[in-house]
Each structure stands twice: as structure tokens, then as C-alpha cells.
N, C-alpha and C positions, 0 to 999 in steps of 0.2 A: 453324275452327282450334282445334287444344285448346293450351288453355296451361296451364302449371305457374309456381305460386309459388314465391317461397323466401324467409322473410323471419327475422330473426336478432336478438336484443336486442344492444344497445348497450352501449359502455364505460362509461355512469354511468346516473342514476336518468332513468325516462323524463318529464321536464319537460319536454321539447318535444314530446309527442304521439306519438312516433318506436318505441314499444315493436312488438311484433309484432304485437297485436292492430289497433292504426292502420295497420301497417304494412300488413294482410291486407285490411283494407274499403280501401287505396285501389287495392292489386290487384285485386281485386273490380270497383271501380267503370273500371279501367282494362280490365279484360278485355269485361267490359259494353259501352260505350262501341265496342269493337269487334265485338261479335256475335261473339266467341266464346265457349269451353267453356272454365270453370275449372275439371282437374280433381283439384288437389288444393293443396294449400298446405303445404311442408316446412319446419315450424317447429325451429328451434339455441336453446336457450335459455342456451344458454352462447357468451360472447364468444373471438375470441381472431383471432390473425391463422392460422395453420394451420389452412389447410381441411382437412386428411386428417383433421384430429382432432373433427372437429363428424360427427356422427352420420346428422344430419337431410340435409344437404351430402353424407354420401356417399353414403345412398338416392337422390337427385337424378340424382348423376351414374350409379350403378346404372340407375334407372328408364330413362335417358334412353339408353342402349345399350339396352334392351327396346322401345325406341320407344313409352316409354306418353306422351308427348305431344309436340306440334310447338318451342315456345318455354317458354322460361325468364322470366319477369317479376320484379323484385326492387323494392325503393322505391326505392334510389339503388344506382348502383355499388359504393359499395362492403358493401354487405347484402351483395353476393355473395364479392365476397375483397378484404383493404387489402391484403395482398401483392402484386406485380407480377407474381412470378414462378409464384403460384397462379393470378392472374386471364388470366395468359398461355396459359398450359398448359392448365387446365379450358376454358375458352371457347374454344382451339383444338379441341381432343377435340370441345365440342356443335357447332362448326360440320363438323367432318368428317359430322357426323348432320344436319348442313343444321339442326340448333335454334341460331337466336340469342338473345341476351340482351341483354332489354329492361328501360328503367327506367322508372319511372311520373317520377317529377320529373326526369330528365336523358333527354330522348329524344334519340337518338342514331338514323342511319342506319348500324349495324354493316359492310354492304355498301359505302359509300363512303367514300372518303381523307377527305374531311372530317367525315364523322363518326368514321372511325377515327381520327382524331387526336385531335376532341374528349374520345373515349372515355380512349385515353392520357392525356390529361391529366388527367381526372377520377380514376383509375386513381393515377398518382405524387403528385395533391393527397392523396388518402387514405391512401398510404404516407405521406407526410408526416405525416399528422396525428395516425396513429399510432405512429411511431417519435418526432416530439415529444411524446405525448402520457404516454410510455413515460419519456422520461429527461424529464418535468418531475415524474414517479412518484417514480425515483429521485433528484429533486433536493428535493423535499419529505421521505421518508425520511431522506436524510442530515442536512437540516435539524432533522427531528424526533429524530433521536440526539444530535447535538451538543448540542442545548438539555438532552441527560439522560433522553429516553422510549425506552423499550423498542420496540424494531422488530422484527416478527413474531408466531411464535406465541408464545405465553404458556410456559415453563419450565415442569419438574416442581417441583413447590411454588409455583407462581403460577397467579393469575387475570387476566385484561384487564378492566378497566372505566375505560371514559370513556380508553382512552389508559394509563393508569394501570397497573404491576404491585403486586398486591396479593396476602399470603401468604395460604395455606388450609392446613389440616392435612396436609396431604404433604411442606408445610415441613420437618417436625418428622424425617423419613426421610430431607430432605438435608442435613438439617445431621447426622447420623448419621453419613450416607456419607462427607460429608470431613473429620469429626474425626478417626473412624476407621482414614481411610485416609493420615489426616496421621502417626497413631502408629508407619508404618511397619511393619506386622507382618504385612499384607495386600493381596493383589490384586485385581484385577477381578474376577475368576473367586472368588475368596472371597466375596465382599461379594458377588456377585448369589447365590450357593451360601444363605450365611446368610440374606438378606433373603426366598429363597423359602421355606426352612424355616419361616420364621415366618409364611408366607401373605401377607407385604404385596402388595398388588396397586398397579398405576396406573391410571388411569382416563383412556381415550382421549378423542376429541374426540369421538363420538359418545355417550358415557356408559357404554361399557362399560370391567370391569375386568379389565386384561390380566397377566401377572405379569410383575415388572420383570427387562430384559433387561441384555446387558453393554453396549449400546448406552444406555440410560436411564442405565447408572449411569456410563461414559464421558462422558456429556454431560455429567452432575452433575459431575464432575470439572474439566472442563477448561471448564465456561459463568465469563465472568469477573461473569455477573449474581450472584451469591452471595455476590460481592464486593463491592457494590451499584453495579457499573462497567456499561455499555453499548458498544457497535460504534459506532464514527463514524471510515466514511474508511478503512480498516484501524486504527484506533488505537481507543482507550479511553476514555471519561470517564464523570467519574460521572453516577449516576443520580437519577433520582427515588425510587426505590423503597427497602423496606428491606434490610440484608443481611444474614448471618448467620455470616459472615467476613468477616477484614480482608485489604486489598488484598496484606501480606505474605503472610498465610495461602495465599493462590492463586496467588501468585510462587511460594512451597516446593510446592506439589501438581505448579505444572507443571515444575519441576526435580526432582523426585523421580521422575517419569512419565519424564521426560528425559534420565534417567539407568539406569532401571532396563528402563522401559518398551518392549519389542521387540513392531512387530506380526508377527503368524505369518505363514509364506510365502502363506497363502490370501487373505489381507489386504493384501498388498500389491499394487500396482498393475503390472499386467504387459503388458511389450511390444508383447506379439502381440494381434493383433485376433481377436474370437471374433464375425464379423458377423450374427450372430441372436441373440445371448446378450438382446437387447430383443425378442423376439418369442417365443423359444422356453420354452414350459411345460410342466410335468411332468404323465403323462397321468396318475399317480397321484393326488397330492395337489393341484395346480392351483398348486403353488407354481415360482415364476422359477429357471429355467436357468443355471448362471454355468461360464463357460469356465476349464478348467486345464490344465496341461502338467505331463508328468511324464518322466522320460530311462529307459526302456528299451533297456538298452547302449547303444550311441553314436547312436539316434533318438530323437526327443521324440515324444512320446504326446501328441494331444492332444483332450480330451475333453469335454464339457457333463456337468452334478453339478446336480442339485436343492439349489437354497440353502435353501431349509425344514427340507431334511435335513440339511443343513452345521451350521443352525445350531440343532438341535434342536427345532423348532419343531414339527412332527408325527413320527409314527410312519414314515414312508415308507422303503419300502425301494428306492427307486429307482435301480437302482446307475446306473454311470458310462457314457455311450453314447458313443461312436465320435465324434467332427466328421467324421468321411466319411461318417457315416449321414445327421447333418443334412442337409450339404451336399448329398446326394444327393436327396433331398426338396427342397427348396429348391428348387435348380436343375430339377427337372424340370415345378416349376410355373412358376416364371421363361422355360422351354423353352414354355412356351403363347405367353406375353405377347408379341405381335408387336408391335414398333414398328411406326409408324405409318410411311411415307414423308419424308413434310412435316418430321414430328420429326427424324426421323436426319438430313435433309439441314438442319437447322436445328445440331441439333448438330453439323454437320459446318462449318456456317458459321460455326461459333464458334471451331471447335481446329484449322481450317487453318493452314497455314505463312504465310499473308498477315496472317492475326490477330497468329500471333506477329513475322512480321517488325515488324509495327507498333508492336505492345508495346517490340521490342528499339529500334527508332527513336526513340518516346517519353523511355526509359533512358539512353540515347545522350546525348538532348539535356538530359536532367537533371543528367548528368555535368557534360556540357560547361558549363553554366552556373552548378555550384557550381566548375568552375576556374577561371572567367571570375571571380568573384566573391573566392576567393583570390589571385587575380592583382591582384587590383587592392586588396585591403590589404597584400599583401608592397609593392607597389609607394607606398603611401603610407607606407608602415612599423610600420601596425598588426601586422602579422603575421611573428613571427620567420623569418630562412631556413632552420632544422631544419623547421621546422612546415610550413613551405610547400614543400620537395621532399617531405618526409613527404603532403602532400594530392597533389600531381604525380602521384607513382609509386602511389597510390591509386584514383588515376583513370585512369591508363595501362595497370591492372591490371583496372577493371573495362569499358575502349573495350574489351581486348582478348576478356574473359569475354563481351561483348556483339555477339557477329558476327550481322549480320543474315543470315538466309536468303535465299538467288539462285534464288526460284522461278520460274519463268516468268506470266506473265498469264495465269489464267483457269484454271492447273492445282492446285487445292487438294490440301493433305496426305489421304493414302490413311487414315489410324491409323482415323478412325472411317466409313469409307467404307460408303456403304448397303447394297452389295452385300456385306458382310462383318458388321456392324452389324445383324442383322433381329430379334433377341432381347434379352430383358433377361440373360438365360441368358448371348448372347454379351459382351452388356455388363459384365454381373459378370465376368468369367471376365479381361477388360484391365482391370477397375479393381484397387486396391491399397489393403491397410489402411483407413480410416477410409472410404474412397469407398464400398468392400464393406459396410460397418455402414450409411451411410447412404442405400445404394441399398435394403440390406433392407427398413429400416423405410418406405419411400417405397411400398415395393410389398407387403408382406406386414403383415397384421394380425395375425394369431395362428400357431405353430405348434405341435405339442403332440407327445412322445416319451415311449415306452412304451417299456421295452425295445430291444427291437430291431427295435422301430420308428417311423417318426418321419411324420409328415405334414402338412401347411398344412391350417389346419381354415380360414382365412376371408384371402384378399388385401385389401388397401386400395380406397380409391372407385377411383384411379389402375391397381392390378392388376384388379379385376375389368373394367374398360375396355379398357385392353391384349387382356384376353379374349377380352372380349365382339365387340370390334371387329377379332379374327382372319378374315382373308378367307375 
């Protein structure tokens, strides 16, 4: 039997033995142990709970629609995903290929209820551990602002040490930018105009020096760290650090910005969903795609623009392409991706008329039990009688918005029915807004537009499956 590894570094420093390299000798010695073939070991050295985004993780699942071996082996459950809804979905897909997924410290019989449950619970401990592991992050951070330390990256004109912000000669540029722009005489667009004139550069996280943009010198602006204040909680206190203005000083910049300051129509944030504008690159420069709309007599035009080019950043002449083009591209590789059976009829178990009758039931009796609850302080006289007909006629308003559906037994809602349902193609096509954007990026990894032409250079682990597992 050939097995495959997959072993993944961890949320903190590896002190308990658990790194990838321990993690590979006890797969090793687990596959031994059974007289099989180990034939490869797919090392993420990067943590996180999305599997689509670990690299190693989606060759795996790639591989394993090519049939390049029988089983999955991991150290524990959750080396493979702490997500529920990752570990659901991908281990569904390797059991349609007949590979299950085994653990060296948590064996499990994947094939029986009791060990399928076992595995479940292993599965929501690991959710757990990482979603508390997650907000005791941000409860530490918030901690660490209140007391006055800097949270995050280090500002233009600062350094990090030991926790600590400490100035360096870049200082000396922002304290520039907001005397200068305290005097009133100048914009955004001035102040980056002059600052390049004179060659200043800034110097990124990996060492190099880039020229400072309207975005640097906006940050400089509006950071209240200059002030020698920090973030804590939405609110402000001071810092540890030095400043180079006073807290009035950064009151006048952001009333002045407030007053005067309008962002351009491209800058602001717009309605309409453009659902690739996160996939789609430009074949010229390699620079990010961003969605606009423009009114051509009484229709809107709307089209993907190289932000590179928007914002001066290379030479690119890449004009404006169609969203019928994208979309066209798009969808005709989405038109591969067959759902699976099993899936459709699982999503179909989920958006039936029974599911929502029960939602509406649930609603129902929440109602009913915040009236129960007002009834009985009107009645001891907590509760004035304006306030309590005012809750009555609140609740009589949402018994009635809350009609349950009179389905019959055993006839689920048609909306996502299988025999209608066989594409991701037909799946985008019923979703809306925000669904569209997030179905993209579930399925599609890169797409790239030239002209007037646009193509998927590479689907996700999930799209290449879909594919690959076309009957």
C-alpha cells in the first residue's frame, strides 16, 4: 500500500518535539510498522487554518486525484486542517478516491460510526484550540496597547526592538510631512510630488528602497503614533515611545484632512461586486486587477483596470477589459468543475425548506419568550404600558414576518436540486454579490488578462479536484 505524508509546523516554537521533521520520522516509522511504501512527505511550513492557502496541502490533494498513492498519514488530526469545514470537504473528496486519513497518535477507524465520531471530535477540539488560541492573541495585543506599546509593524520613521518603538533617520521626513502639511499650503499629491524630486526613498521590510508613495505619506498623516499615542480598543493612549508632535497638533491634521480632504471616485468604495478583482492579473505588468463602472448613456459600463497602472507604478499600457470578458473565461473553466453527487445532495441538505422551516421555528420561539419575559415585568410593574404594547406589537410583527413553510415530509426545496446543480458554472450563475467573490476565490487561483483576452492560468487544490474528478 503506498502512503503519503503531510506534516505542517505549528502555531508556536517547536518545544514539544511536534516540528515537521518529528513529525516525518514518526510517519516513517508508522508506515514501516505496516509494510508499506512511503512515497513522499508534503511539507506547509507555514501555519494557518485555510487549507487552500498552504501550497504543500494543495499538491496533496492534486496528487491524490492522479492516484499517485493509496492513503494520507498525518501526526494528529489536525496537521491536516483545525477548520471543520476544510477537514469536511477535503476528506470527503480523498474518500470519494477510496484514500483515507490516518493519524500516527489518534487512530481512528475513518470507515466506522465510532470512529467517525471519535474523529469529529478530534476535529471541533482543534477548532477550539485554534479559535481560542486566536482571540487569547487578540486579548494579549489589546493588553499590550493599553499598557502604551506599539502593536504591529513598526511606522515610517520607527524601528521595533524588544517591543519597543524607537526613532531612526526617516524620522527626520515625517516630521517634515506634518509641519508642512499643518501650514496649509499643500496636498497629498504635493508633498509625495516634492519628496520624490528630491530622491527621498523608504526602505521596505526587506531592505530595499522604494520611492515614497501617497499612501506612506497618508499614513504619516493620519498615524496618531507621531503623536506619541497608540490603538487600544478603538480608542487611544499614550505611548511608550518618542513623538514629534503634540496630541493637538494631530487633532488640526485630522480636521483639516476633514474638512478639505475628498477621496476621488476611484477610491471609494463601491457597491457592485467585481467577483475576480482577487484572482485577476494583468498579463502585462503582473500587477492586481480592480473593478470600475462608468455610465454610458443610460447603462453602466463595467470593466477591470490594472491598479499598477492606476496608480502609477509601472509603465503598463494595459487599457480597460470588458467584465463580460473575464466572466467569460471564468465561467468556462468553472463549466469543467463537476460537482461531485454526495456534495450537491449535502448542499441540498442544508438549503431545503425543512432546514428553514426549523430556523423559522427556532425564531418563533425566541419571540415568544422575550414576550413571556416582558409580560411578566409589565405585570410586576417594572415595565411601563407605552413600552410594553410598544414590545407586543414588535413581536406580533415579527410571529407574522416568521411564517413557517407547509412542506410535506420527505419533499426538500428544488433551489439547489442535483439535477439542476452539476456545475460550479451553474452554482455561480444562482449566487449573488459577495457569494460570487467568494466562490471565485474557493475555486480559482490565478487569472491573468491581456487585452482582449483573459484566461485561468491555475484553479485552486478544490478546482483542480472538481476537474480532475469529472466522470
Amino acid at each position: 500500500m503506498r502512503y503519503a505524508g503531510y506534516t505542517r509546523v505549528g502555531d508556536g516554537p517547536d518545544v514539544a518535539g511536534y516540528g515537521p521533521a518529528a513529525q516525518a520520522e514518526g510517519i516513517a516509522r508508522f508506515v514501516a510498522a505496516r509494510g508499506g511504501e512511503l512515497v513522499g512527505i508534503y511539507e506547509d511550513q507555514s501555519s494557518g487554518r485555510r487549507a487552500d492557502l498552504r501550497t504543500a496541502f494543495g499538491r496533496l490533494i492534486a496528487d491524490a486525484a492522479a492516484d499517485a498513492f493509496d492513503a494520507v498519514v498525518v501526526h494528529k488530526h489536525d496537521r491536516f486542517a483545525r477548520d471543520r469545514r476544510d477537514a469536511l470537504v477535503y476528506k470527503a473528496l480523498l474518500k470519494q478516491r477510496g484514500i483515507p486519513v490516518l493519524s500516527v497518535l489518534e487512530p481512528t477507524d475513518p470507515d466506522s460510526p465510532g470512529g467517525m465520531l471519535v474523529e469529529g471530535m478530534l476535529e471541533v477540539v482543534a477548532e477550539f484550540y485554534s479559535l481560542n488560541l486566536a482571540q487569547e492573541v487578540r486579548k494579549g495585543l489589546s493588553r499590550r496597547a493599553a499598557l502604551g506599546f506599539h502593536v504591529g509593524a513598526a511606522p515610517f520613521g520607527y524601528r521595533l526592538a524588544h517591543g519597543m518603538l524607537l526613532p531612526t533617520d526617516e524620522l527626520t521626513v515625517a516630521r517634515e510631512v506634518l509641519e508642512t502639511y499643518l501650514s496649509g499650503t499643500v496636498s497629498d499629491h504635493d508633498l509625495v510630488r516634492s519628496l520624490g524630486a528630491r530622491g527621498l526613498r523608504r526602505r521596505r521590510a526587506d531592505g530595499a528602497l522604494v520611492p515614497l508613495t501617497r499612501d506612506t505619506v497618508r499614513s504619516i498623516l493620519t498615524s496618531p503614533v507621531y503623536a506619541g499615542l497608540v490603538g487600544s480598543r478603538g480608542a487611544v493612549v499614550a505611548g511608550r515611545h518618542p513623538a514629534i508632535i503634540s496630541p493637538a497638533q494631530h487633532e488640526a491634521i485630522l480636521t483639516q484632512r476633514g474638512r478639505f480632504f475628498r477621496a476621488s471616485r476611484a477610491n471609494r468604495r463601491s457597491p457592485r461586486a467585481y467577483p475576480f478583482s482577487s484572482v485577476l492579473r494583468c498579463g502585462r505588468c503582473g500587477g492586481p486587477m480592480w473593478g470600475s463602472a462608468s455610465l454610458r448613456g443610460r447603462h453602466e459600463h463595467m470593466t477591470y483596470r490594472c491598479a499598477w497602472r492606476h496608480q502609477g507604478r509601472t509603465a503598463c499600457d494595459q487599457p480597460a477589459i470588458p467584465s463580460s470578458l473575464i466572466d467569460r473565461a471564468a465561467l468556462a473553466a468553472m463549466e469543467r468543475m463537476i460537482i461531485p453527487r454526495s456534495l450537491a445532495e449535502a448542499a441540498l441538505a442544508r438549503t431545503d425548506q425543512h432546514t428553514q422551516r426549523e430556523r423559522a421555528r427556532a425564531e418563533l420561539t425566541a419571540v415568544d419568550q422575550r414576550l413571556r419575559r416582558a409580560r411578566t415585568l409589565f405585570l410586576e410593574g417594572l415595565l411601563e404600558p407605552d413600552a410594553w404594547r410598544a414590545e407586543e406589537e414588535r413581536a406580533r410583527r415579527e410571529e407574522r414576518r416568521l411564517r413557517i413553510p407547509n412542506v410535506q415530509a420527505g419533499r426538500p426545496g428544488a433551489r439547489l436540486a442535483p439535477a439542476t446543480v452539476r456545475t460550479i458554472a451553474a452554482l455561480f450563475h444562482r449566487a449573488e454579490g459577495a457569494e460570487r467573490k467568494a466562490l471565485a476565490r474557493l475555486v480559482l487561483a490565478k487569472m491573468e488578462a491581456d487585452g482582449r483576452t483573459a484566461r485561468v492560468i491555475a484553479a485552486t487544490s478544490l478546482g483542480e479536484w472538481l476537474i480532475a474528478a469529472t466522470p
